[in-house]
C-alpha positions in Angstrom: 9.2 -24.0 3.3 8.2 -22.3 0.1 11.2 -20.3 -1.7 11.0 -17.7 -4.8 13.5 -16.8 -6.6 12.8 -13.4 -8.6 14.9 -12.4 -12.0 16.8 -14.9 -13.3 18.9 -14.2 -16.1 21.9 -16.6 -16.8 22.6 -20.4 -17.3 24.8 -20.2 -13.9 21.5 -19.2 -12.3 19.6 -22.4 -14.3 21.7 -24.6 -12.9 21.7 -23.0 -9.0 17.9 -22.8 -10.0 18.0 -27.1 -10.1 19.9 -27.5 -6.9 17.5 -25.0 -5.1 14.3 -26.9 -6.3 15.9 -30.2 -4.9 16.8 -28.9 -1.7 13.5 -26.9 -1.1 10.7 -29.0 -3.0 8.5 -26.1 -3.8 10.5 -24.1 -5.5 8.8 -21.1 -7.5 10.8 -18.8 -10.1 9.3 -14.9 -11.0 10.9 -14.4 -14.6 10.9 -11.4 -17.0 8.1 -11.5 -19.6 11.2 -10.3 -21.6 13.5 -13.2 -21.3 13.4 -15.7 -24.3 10.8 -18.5 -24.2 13.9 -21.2 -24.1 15.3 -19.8 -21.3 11.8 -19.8 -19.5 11.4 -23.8 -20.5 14.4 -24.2 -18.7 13.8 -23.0 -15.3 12.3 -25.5 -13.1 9.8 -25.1 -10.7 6.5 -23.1 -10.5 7.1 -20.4 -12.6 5.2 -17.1 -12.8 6.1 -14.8 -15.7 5.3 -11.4 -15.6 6.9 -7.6 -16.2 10.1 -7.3 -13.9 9.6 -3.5 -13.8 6.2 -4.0 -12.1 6.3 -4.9 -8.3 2.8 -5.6 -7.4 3.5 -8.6 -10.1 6.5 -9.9 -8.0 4.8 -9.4 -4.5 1.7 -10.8 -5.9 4.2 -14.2 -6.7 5.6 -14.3 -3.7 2.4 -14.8 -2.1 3.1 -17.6 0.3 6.8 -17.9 0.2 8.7 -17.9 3.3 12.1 -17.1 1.8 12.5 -14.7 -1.4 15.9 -14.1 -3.4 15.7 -11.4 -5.1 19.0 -11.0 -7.8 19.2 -7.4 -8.7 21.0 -6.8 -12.4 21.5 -3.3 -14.3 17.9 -3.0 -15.1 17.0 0.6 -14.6 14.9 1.3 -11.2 15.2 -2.5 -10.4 16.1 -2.2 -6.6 13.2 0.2 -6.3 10.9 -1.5 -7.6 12.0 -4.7 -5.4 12.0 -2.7 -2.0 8.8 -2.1 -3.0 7.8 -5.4 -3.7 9.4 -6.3 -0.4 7.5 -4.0 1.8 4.2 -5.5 -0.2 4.6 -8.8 0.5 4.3 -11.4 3.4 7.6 -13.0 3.0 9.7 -13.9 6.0 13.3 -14.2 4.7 14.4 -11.8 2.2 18.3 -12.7 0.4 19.4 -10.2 -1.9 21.6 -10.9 -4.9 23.7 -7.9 -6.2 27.2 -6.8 -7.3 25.8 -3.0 -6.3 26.5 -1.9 -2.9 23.6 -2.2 -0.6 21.3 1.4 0.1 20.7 1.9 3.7 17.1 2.1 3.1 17.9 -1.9 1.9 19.6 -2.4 4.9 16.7 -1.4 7.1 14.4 -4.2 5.8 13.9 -6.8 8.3 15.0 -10.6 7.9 17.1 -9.2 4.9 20.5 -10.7 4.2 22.5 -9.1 1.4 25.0 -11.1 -0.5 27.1 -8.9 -2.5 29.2 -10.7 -5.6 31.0 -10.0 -8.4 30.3 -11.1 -11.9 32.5 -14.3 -11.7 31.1 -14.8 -8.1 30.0 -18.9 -7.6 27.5 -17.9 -5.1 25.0 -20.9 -5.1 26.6 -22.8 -1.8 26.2 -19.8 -0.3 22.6 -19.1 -1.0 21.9 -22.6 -0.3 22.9 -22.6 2.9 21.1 -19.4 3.9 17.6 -20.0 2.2 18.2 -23.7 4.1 19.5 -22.0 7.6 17.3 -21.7 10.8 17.9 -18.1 11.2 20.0 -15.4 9.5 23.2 -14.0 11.2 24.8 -11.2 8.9 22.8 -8.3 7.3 25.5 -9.0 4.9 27.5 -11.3 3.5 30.6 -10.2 0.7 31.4 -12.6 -1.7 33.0 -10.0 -3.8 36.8 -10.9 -4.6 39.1 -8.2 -3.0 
């Protein structure tokens, strides 16, 4: 089934990026018009590059996916505008990256699972398994070190 992965932003996330394109075979990636055109060579799949802080470009690219991970970073108004996004789209399976607590208002969107890390979080097994499971179990899952 189709997967998108929306914002990413590191090398760690490049290389989760490769093993999620193997495992899924039509892979697409939503990246920031702002991140540097290396970076965007290096992501595989289909890629769609727009303006992070507008979600009617994100739900627009996730036309047509059945499973979207979303990775929230410090990027001012960033988990609005991907509720938003969310509640415009026709995804089935919504995982949610984030080292900020979930809002309850995240909590109520349906087929959501939020995976909550911290910055030296490996979390790609993880989301692997989820974006690859039959169903979701937890509304969340903490990967944060205690």
């Amino acid at each position: 089934m189709p997967a998108i992965f929306v914002n990413p932003i590191n090398e760690y996330q490049l290389n989760f990026l490769k093993d999620l394109n193997n495992q899924n075979l039509d892979l697409r990636v939503f990246i920031s018009d702002n991140q540097p055109k290396e970076f965007i060579d290096l992501v595989p799949g289909k890629k769609a590059i727009g303006d992070i802080k507008d979600d009617s470009h994100i739900s627009t690219a996730c036309h047509g996916a059945f499973c979207a991970i979303y990775f929230e970073n410090d990027i001012k108004n960033l988990r609005d505008i991907f509720i938003n996004s969310i509640n415009n789209s026709t995804t089935n399976r919504i995982i949610w990256i984030s080292e900020f607590e979930p809002s309850d208002e995240i909590l109520k969107i349906m087929n959501l699972t939020y995976v909550l890390i911290d910055s030296n979080t490996d979390y790609a097994n993880t989301i692997l398994e989820l974006e690859n499971a039959e169903n979701l179990d937890k509304n969340i899952v903490n990967l944060k070190r205690v």
